[in-house]
C-alpha positions in Angstrom: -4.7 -16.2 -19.5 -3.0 -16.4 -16.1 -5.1 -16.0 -13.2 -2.8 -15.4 -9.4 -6.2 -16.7 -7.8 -8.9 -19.5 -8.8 -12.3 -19.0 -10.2 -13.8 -19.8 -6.6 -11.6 -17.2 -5.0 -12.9 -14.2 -7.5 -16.5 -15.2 -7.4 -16.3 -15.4 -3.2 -14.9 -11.5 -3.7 -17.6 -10.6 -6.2 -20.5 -12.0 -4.0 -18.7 -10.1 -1.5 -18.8 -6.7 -3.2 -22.1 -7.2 -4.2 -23.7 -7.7 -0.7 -21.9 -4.5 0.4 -23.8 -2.7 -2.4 -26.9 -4.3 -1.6 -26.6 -3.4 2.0 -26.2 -0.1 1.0 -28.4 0.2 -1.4 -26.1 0.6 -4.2 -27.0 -1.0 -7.8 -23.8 -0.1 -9.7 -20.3 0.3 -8.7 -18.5 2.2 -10.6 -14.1 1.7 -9.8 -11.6 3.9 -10.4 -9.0 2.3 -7.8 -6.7 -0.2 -9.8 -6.2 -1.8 -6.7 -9.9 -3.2 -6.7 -10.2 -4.1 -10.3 -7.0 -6.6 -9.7 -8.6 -7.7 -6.3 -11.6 -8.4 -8.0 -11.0 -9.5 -11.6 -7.2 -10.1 -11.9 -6.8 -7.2 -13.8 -2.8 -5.8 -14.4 -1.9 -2.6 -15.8 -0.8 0.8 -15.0 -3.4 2.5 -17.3 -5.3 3.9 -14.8 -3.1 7.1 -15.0 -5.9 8.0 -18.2 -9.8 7.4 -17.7 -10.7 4.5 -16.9 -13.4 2.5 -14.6 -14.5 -1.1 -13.9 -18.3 -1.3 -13.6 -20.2 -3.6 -11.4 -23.6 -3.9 -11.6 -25.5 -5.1 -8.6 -26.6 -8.2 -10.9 -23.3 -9.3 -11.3 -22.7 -8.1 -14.5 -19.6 -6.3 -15.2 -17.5 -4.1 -17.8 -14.2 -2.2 -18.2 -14.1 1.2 -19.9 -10.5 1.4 -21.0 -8.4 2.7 -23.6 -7.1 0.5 -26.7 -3.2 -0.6 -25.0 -5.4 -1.3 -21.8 -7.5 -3.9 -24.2 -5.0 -7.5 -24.6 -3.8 -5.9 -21.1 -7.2 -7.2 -19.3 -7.8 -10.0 -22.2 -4.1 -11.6 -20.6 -4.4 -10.5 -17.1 -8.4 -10.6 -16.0 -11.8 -12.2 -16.2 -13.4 -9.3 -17.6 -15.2 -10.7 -20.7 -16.8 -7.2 -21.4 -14.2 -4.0 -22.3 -15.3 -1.3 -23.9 -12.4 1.2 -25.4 -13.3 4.9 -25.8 -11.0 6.5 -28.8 -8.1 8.9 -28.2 -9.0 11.9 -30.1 -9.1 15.6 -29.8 -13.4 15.4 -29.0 -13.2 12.4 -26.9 -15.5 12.2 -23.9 -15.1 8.9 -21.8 -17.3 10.0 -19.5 -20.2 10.6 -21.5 -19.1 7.4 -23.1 -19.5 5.9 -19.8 -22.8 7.5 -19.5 -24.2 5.8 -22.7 -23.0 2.3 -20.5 -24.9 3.3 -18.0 -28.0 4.1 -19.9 -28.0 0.5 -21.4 -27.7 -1.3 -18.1 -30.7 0.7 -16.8 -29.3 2.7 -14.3 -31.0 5.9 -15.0 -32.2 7.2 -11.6 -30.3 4.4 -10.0 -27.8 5.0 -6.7 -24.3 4.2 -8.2 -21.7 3.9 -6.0 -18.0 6.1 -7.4 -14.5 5.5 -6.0 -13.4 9.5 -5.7 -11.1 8.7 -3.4 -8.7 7.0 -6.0 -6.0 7.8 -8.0 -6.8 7.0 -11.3 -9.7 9.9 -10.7 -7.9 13.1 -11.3 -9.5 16.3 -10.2 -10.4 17.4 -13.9 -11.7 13.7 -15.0 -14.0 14.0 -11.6 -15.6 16.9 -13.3 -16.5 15.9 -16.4 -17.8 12.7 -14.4 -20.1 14.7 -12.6 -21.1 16.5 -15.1 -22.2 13.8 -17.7 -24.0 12.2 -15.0 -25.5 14.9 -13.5 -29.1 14.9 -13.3 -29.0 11.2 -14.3 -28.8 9.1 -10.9 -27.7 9.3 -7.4 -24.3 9.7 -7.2 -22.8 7.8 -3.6 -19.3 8.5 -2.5 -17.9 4.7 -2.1 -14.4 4.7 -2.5 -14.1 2.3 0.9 -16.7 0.1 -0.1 -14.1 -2.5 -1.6 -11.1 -1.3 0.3 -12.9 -2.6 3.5 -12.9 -5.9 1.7 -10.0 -6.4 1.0 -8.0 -5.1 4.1 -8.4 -9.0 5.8 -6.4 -11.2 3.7 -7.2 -14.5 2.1 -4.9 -17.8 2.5 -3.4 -17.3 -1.3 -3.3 -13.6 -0.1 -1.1 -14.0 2.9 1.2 -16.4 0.8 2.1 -13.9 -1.4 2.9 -11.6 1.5 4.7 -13.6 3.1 7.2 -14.1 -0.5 7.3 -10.5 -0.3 8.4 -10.7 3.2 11.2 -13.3 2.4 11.7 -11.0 -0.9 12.2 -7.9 1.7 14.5 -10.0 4.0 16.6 -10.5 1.1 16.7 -7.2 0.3 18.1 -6.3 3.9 20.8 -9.0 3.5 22.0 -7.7 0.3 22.7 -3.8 2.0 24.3 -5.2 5.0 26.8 -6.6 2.7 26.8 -3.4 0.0 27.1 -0.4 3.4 30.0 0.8 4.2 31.9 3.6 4.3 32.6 5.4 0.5 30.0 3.4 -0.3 27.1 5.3 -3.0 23.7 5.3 -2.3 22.8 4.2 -5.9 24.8 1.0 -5.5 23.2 0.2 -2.6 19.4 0.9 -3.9 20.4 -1.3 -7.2 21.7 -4.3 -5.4 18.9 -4.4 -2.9 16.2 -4.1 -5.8 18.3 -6.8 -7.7 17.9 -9.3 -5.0 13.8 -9.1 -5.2 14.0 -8.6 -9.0 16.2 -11.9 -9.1 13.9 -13.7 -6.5 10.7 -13.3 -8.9 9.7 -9.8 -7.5 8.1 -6.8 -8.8 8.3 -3.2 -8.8 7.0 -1.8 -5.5 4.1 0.7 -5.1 6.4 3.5 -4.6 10.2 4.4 -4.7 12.4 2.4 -1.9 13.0 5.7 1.0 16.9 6.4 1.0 19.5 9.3 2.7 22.3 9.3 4.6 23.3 12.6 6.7 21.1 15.1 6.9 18.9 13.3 4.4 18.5 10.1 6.8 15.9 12.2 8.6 13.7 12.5 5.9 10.6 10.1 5.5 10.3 10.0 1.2 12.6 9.3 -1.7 14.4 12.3 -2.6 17.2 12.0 -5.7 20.4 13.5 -4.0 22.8 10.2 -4.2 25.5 10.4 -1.9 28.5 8.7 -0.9 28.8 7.6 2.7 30.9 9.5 4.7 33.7 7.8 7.0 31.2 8.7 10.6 27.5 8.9 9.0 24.1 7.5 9.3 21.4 5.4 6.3 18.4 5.4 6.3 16.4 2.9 4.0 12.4 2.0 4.3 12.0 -0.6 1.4 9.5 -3.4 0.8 9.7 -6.8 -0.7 6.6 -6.8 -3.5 5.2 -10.3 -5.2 2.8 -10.2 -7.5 1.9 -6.6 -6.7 1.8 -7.7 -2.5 3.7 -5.9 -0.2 6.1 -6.3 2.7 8.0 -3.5 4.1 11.0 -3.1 6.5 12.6 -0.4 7.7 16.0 0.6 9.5 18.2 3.0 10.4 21.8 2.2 10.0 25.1 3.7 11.3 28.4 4.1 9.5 31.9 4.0 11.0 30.5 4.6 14.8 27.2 5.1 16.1 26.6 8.3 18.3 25.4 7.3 22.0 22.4 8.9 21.5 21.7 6.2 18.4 21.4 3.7 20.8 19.3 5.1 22.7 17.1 6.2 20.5 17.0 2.3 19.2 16.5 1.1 22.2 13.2 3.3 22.4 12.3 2.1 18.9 12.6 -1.4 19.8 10.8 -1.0 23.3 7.8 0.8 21.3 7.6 -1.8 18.4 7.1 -4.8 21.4 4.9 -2.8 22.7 2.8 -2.3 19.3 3.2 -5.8 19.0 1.4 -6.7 22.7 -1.6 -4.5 20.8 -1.9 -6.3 17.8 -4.4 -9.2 18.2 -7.7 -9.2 16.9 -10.8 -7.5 19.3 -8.1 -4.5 19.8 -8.9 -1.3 18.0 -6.3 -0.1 15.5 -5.4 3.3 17.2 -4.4 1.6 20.4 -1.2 0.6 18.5 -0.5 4.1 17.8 -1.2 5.4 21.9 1.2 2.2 22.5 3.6 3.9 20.3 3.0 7.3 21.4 3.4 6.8 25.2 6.6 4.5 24.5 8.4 7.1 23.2 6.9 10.0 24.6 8.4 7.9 28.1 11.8 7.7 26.7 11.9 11.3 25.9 11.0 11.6 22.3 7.8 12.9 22.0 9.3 15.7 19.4 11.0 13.7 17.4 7.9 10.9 17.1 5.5 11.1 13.9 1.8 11.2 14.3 1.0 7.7 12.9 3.1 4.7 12.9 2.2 2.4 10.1 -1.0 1.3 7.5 -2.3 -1.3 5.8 -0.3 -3.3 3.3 -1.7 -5.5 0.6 -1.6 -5.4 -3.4 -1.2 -1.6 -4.5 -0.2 0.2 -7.1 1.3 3.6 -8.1 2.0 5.5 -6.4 2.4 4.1 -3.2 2.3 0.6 -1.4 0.3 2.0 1.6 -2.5 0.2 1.5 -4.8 2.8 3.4 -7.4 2.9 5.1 -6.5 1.8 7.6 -3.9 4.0 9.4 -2.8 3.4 12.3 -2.9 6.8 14.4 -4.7 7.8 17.2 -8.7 7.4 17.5 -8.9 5.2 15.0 -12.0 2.6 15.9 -11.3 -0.5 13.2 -11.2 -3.4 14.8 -8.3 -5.7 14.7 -9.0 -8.9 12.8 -7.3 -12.1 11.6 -5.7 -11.8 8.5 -5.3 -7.9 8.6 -1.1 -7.0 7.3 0.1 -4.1 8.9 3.5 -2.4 8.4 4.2 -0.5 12.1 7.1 2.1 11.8 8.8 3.2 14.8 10.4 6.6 13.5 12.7 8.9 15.5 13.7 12.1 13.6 16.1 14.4 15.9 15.9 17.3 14.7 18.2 19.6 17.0 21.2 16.4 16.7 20.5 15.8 13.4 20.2 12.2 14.0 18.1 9.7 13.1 16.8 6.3 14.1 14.3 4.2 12.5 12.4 0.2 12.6 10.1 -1.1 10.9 8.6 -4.6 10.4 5.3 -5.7 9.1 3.0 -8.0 10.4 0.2 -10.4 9.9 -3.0 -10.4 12.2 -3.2 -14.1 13.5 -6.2 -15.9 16.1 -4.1 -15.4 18.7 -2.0 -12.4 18.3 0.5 -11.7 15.0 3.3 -12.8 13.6 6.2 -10.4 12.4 7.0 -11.4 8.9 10.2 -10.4 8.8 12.9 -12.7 10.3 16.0 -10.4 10.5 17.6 -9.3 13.6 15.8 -6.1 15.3 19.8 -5.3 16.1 20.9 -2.1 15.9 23.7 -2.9 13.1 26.7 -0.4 12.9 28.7 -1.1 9.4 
């Protein structure tokens, strides 16, 4: 068994997680985010997509309710010594399965703690959750409790961010030397994935953003390809990922000759990321980086092409994204800015009447006395 972190690392998050509950009362945790079941045991696998939950108790004790190709998954990957598999079969009920757990650790009557808020809780399995333990304890909506946790990063943590980072930078090396005109968007997503692949990489949280055109205004992965025209305009929003950690970058990038008003609208994007950057040290609150970013652009003009929140969290996720929310950063928001908080801040200009786009983004990591940008390419605007 291969463990990213040491023994001492896991059992300062475990105590963690358990003084939360206790604070709040809590005597079981029941986790349906993959995202804390690696945080907090190692564990690796994509098979949260069926039923499935990691069970704290507030004793310490813990057990994963899987299915059977999830088993030698958290054997090889985790310090879970307890799994339990519930059988795949037309009258399967892993929830009342789970409820039978429950009964045997005592918690009738108990408050248990439930990550709704997750993906690997569909709509239908939240049902039949409810329903088998209906009647039998306090059910507590906690899907932050361990997300709050793990939003300030640990040394090992911010090492592996910062090999995404480096992973990322590669990336953005690799499709300054792939774009050009005639050149196809598929070529340029495979040699940029290649790169982090090749530098001991993983998949990211979600697909790598691309479009050119029209589709550079767009904000998500979309599977039109195209070619580049001989005057046109990329768009890419990628992130270097290491051991499920994530860095992201993002850029908007001219072909043939920039329009005037693409320089412009990167000068603003530059002015409003230093400006995020002056906001970004620890005793700030996290929506005074998006005001920064509002006013910035709202000053150079573009307050109807600006978004309504300019970056997130980012740490180890999973499908289907790599925002690691909450936090977000948008406007109101009272966290408080700490040391070794990772934020990815996106300055993103979408001109709708001009059809032209311009976007930068960088991610950085909450130091004593301020941040550092992770990311060591040039903030250039870079016409290819």
């Amino acid at each position: 068994m291969s463990l990213h972190f040491s023994k001492e690392e896991f059992a300062s998050r475990k105590l963690k997680v358990i003084n939360s509950m206790k604070e709040q009362s809590i005597n079981a945790l029941l986790m349906f985010k993959q995202e804390s079941m690696y945080w907090l045991t190692g564990y690796d696998s994509f098979g949260f997509v069926f039923f499935q939950t990691l069970i704290l108790k507030d004793d310490g004790e813990i057990i994963l309710l899987t299915r059977a190709p999830d088993l030698r998954q958290a054997q090889n990957t985790s310090n879970i010594k307890n799994i339990i598999i519930w059988e795949d079969k037309e009258s399967s009920s892993p929830s009342d399965l789970l409820k039978s757990i429950l009964i045997d650790l005592k918690l009738k009557g108990k408050n248990i703690g439930i990550e709704y808020d997750s993906y690997g809780l569909t709509g239908r399995n939240t049902i039949k959750l409810n329903e088998s333990l209906k009647d039998f304890a306090n059910l507590k909506d906690k899907s932050e409790l361990v997300s709050h946790l793990r939003v300030i990063k640990s040394d090992q943590e911010v090492l592996y961010i910062k090999k995404a980072a480096k992973l990322a930078d590669n990336a953005l090396e690799s499709a300054w030397k792939t774009v050009k005109v005639g050149a196809d968007e598929g070529k340029i997503l495979a040699e940029m994935q290649r790169v982090i692949f090749a530098g001991g990489g993983d998949y990211p949280g979600n697909e790598f953003v691309i479009g050119s055109g029209h589709n550079a205004l767009l904000c998500r992965y979309q599977a039109e390809k195209r070619i580049l025209s001989n005057v046109d305009q990329l768009t890419i929003e990628w992130a270097g990922t290491y051991k499920h950690y994530h860095s992201a970058l993002m850029r908007t990038i001219p072909i043939g000759k920039a329009d005037q008003k693409h320089y412009k609208m990167h000068e603003a994007c530059v002015d409003a990321l230093s400006n995020c950057e002056k906001k970004l040290i620890p005793g700030n609150k996290v929506g005074e980086l998006f005001d920064a970013h509002a006013k910035t652009l709202d000053d150079h003009g573009y307050n109807k092409s600006r978004m309504n929140a300019c970056g997130y969290s980012l740490g180890a996720t999973f499908a289907p994204t790599w925002m690691d929310v909450p936090p977000m950063i948008f406007t109101g928001n009272p966290l408080i800015i700490k040391t070794g908080m990772v934020f990815f801040m996106h300055m993103i200009l979408m001109d709708s009447e001009n059809q032209l786009a311009m976007n930068l983004g960088e991610t950085y990591l909450v130091t004593d006395n301020g941040n550092e940008r992770l990311g060591k390419q040039k903030l250039d605007l870079v016409v290819l």
